[in-house]
N, C-alpha and C positions, 0 to 999 in steps of 0.2 A: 593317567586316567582321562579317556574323554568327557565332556560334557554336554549334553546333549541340551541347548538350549531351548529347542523347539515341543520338549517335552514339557507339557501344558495340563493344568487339570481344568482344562476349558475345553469342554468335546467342539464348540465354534470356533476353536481358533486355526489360524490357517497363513501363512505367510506364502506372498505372490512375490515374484522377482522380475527381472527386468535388465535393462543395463543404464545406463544413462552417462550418454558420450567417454563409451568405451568400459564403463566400469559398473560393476555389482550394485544395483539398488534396488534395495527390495520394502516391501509393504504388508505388515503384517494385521490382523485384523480378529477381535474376538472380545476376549472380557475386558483388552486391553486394546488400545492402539497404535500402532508403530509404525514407522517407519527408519527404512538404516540404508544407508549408502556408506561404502567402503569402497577402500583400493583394491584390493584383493583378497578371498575368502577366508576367514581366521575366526573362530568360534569365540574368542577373546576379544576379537577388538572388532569393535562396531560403534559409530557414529547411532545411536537412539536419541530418537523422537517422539516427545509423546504430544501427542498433539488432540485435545480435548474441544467439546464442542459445545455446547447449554443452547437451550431453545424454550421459552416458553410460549404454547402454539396458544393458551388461551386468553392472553393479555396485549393485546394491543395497546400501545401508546395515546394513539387519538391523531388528528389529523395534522403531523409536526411536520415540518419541511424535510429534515433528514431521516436517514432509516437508520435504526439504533444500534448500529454495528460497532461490536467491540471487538478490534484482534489486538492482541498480547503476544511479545516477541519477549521470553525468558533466558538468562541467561544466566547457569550455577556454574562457579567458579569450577565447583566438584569436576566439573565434565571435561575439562583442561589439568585435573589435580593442581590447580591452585588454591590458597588458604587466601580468601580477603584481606585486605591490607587496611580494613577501618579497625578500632579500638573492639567492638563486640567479636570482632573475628567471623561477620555474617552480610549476608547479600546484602545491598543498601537498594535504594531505588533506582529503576533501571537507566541503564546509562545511555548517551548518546547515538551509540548503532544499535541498540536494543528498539531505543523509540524511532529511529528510522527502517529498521527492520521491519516493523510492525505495522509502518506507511506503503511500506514495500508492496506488506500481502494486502494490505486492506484495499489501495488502489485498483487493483486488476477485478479483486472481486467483489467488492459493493456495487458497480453498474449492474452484474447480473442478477441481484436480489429482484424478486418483482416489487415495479414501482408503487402497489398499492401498499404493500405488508410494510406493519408499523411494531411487527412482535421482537423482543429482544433476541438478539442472536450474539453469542460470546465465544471465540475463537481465541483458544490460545496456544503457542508452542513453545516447550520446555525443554531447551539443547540440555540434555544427560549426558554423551560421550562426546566427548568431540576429536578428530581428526581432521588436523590444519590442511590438510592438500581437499578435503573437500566442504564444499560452502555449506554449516548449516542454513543459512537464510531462505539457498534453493530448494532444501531438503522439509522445511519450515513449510515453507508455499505450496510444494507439491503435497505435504501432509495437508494442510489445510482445504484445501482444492480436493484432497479424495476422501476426506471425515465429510466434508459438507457434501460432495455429490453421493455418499452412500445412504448419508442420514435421510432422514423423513423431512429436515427444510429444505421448502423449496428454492431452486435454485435454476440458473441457466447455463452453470457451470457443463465439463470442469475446465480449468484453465492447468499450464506450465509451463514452469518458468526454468531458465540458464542463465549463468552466466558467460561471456565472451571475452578473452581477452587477444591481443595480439603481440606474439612472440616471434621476432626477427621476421616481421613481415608475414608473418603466418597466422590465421584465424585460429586459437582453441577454445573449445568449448570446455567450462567449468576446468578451469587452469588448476595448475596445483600451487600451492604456497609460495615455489622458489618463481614459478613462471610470472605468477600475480605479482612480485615482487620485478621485474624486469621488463612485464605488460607495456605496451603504448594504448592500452586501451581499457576502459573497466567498464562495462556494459552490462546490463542484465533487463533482458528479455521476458515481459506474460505475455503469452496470449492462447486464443480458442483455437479451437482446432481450422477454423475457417481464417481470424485474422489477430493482430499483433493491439494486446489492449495497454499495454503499457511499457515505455521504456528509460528506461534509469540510465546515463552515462557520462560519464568523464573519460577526455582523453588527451594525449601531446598531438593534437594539431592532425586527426587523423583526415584523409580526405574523404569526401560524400563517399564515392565510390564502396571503398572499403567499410564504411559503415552501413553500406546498403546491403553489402554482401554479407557480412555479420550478424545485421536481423535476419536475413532470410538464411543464413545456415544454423541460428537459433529456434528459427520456426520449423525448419525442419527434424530437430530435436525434438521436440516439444510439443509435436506430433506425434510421433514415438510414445511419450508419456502420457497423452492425452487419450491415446489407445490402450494402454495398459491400465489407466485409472478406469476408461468405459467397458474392460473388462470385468474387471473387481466391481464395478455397480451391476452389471448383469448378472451377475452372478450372489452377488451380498448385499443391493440394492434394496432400501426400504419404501413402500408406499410414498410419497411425496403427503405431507398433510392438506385439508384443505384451510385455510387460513382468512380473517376477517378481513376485510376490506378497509380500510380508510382512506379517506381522502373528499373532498370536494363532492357536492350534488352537480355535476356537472351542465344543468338547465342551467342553475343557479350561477355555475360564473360562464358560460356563454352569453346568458342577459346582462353580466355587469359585463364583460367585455365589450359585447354591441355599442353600451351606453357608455362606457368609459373609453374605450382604447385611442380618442383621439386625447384626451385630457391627460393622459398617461403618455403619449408621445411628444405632447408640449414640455411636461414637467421632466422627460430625459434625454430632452434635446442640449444638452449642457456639456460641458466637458470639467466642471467642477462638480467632485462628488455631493460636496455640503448642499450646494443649493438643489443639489436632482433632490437629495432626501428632503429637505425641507419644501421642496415643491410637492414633492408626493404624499406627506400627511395631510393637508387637507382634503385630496381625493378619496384615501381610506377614511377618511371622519366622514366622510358624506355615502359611503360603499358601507360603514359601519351602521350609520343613523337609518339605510333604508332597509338593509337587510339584520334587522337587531338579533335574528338567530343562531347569525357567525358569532363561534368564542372567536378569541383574542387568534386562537392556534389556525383557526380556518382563515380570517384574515391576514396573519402571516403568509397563509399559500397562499391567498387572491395577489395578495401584491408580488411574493415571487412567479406567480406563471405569469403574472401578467407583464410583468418586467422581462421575464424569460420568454416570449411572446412576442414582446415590440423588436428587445435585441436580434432575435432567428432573422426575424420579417426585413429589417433592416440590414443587416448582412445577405441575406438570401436577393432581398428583391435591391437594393439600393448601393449594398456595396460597399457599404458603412459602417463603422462602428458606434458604440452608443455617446463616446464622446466627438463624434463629426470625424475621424479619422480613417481613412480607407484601411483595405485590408492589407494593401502593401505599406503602412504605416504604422512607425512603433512610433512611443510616445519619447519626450526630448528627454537626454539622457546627462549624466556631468558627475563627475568625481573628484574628490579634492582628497588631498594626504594631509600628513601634520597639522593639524587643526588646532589639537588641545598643544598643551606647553608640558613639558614635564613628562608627560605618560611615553612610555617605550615605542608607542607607534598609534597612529592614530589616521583616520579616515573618512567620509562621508561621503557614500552613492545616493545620487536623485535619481529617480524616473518619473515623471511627470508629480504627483505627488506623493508618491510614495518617499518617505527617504529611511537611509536609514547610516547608524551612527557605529564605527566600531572603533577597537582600543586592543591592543597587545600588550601582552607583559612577558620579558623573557628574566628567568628565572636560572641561579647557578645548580650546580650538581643537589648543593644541599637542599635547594628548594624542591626537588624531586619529587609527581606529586604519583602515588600510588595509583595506577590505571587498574580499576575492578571489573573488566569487562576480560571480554575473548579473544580480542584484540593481538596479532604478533607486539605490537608498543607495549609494553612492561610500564615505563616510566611515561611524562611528559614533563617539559620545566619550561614550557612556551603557551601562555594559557592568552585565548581568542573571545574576548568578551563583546 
């Protein structure tokens, strides 16, 4: 007996298809939302995504620096038919590629939010089925990208994303499991339809060349998809809402900048973090005591644009960085091994100040620790603290 998945008692529903580097992806849209990429067409086996959106159009936050962008990358064991390996036998908190997953989508598309809107917006995607030769994360992105361009927030989307990898000297696009395993290259691609907003990658040592060619046969994809999403909005597109404004009276910090912005270049003329901040509150106590109608939240933005301000100006016109550094200079760099005594490996990277500390524990068969993620790794007994 067939079954007819697409039989629906939602008179809006409507499933759009597509291909995506050679293979079936399709986008469904109605009481529900979907998205499915597969290998080849099978009424049984589908890759589902559900991928949800929350907006609230009438509560703005207030004048905060950031825009309150929440994307969630979900991952249910169910969608691998795996049973969790913790004592409840249930999800725990999301793991390691879930929360990098979820930096994934939120990078490409947080610039596009307009920079006034301060209203919550909640993105999240929930891998249901999953099939290892194709990437939920891509499949994630692209839902995310086409719920927010059809909804009513506004956006300046839509974006899409690939992945690339390179097999025996060969560019693929969105590799399948055995390829990704044999890859010189793990790359993944957002961007607009005009240019490339973000790129993720690790690789053995690949040359410029080949990585230039990569983005640009990823962009060529991803164009493909950027047109099938802008079909689905012409077509199932909602009004765009209009939305409250916040931010800055903008008189008001063009006057503190006339009057401040030489005081504000003395105090980040430095190349130690501590003393630029310490230089810079008593400029804001004196920006606070004249202008007493800024809260806390509006003087947080006077000192980032104005910071954000000096930095442009000084790269643009001087050729500098904020700590006296040109722009063909990184900051002094130094690594040490063995450090601690005792611990199974040990480490320590500087970059100018930044450091940072790490430690390995390798672990026998028994020490095996249950991997609850989507992961091909099963186990690990080599834990990276």
């Amino acid at each position: 007996m067939a079954i007819d998945w697409s039989a629906r008692n939602f008179d809006n529903f409507k499933v759009y298809e597509t291909t995506l580097a050679g293979r079936p992806f399709n986008g469904g849209d109605g009481q529900d939302v979907r998205l499915v990429q597969r290998k080849r067409p099978h009424p049984l086996r589908r890759d589902l995504r559900d991928v949800q959106r929350g907006h609230e159009p009438q509560a703005p936050r207030g004048a905060s620096i950031s825009f309150p962008l929440n994307v969630e990358y979900e991952e249910k064991l169910y969608a691998a038919g795996r049973i969790p390996g913790s004592f409840m036998r249930r999800e725990g908190r999301p793991g390691e590629r879930a929360i990098l997953t979820s930096r994934v989508v939120d990078r490409p598309m947080r610039p596009l939010f307009p920079k006034e809107m301060r209203n919550d917006v909640c993105i999240t995607m929930t891998v249901m089925s999953l099939d290892p030769d194709c990437s939920p994360e891509i499949a994630g992105m692209i839902g995310a990208s086409l719920v927010t361009a059809v909804s009513e927030i506004p956006w300046n989307g839509p974006i899409g994303g690939v992945q690339v990898g390179l097999v025996d000297g060969e560019i693929v696009l969105n590799p399948t499991q055995e390829q990704r395993k044999k890859s010189d290259l793990a790359l993944t691609v957002a961007a607009t339809m005009d240019k490339i907003v973000m790129i993720e990658a690790g690789a053995n040592e690949v040359d410029e060349d080949t990585m230039l060619n990569a983005i640009k046969a990823a962009h060529v994809e991803i164009k493909k998809i950027i047109t099938f999403i802008n079909s689905i909005v012409a077509e199932r597109g909602k009004p765009k809402i209009d939305f409250q404004v916040v931010g800055l009276d903008m008189d008001v910090f063009h006057a503190i900048k006339e009057k401040y912005l030489d005081d504000f270049k003395a105090a980040m003329d430095t190349d130690d973090k501590n003393v630029r901040d310490a230089a810079l509150l008593p400029i804001m106590d004196k920006i606070a005591e004249e202008y007493p109608d800024l809260t806390e939240a509006d003087l947080d933005l006077v000192s980032y644009k104005m910071q954000k301000y000096v930095v442009r100006r000084w790269l643009l016109d001087e050729g500098k960085r904020v700590d006296g550094r040109g722009i063909n200079e990184i900051r002094p760099l130094a690594a040490e091994v063995g450090i601690l005594p005792r611990v199974h490996g040990s480490g320590m990277f500087t970059r100018g100040q930044t450091q940072v500390l790490t430690t390995c524990t390798l672990g026998g068969t028994k020490d095996n620790q249950l991997m609850d993620d989507l992961t091909d790794e099963q186990t690990k007994r080599y834990i990276h603290h």
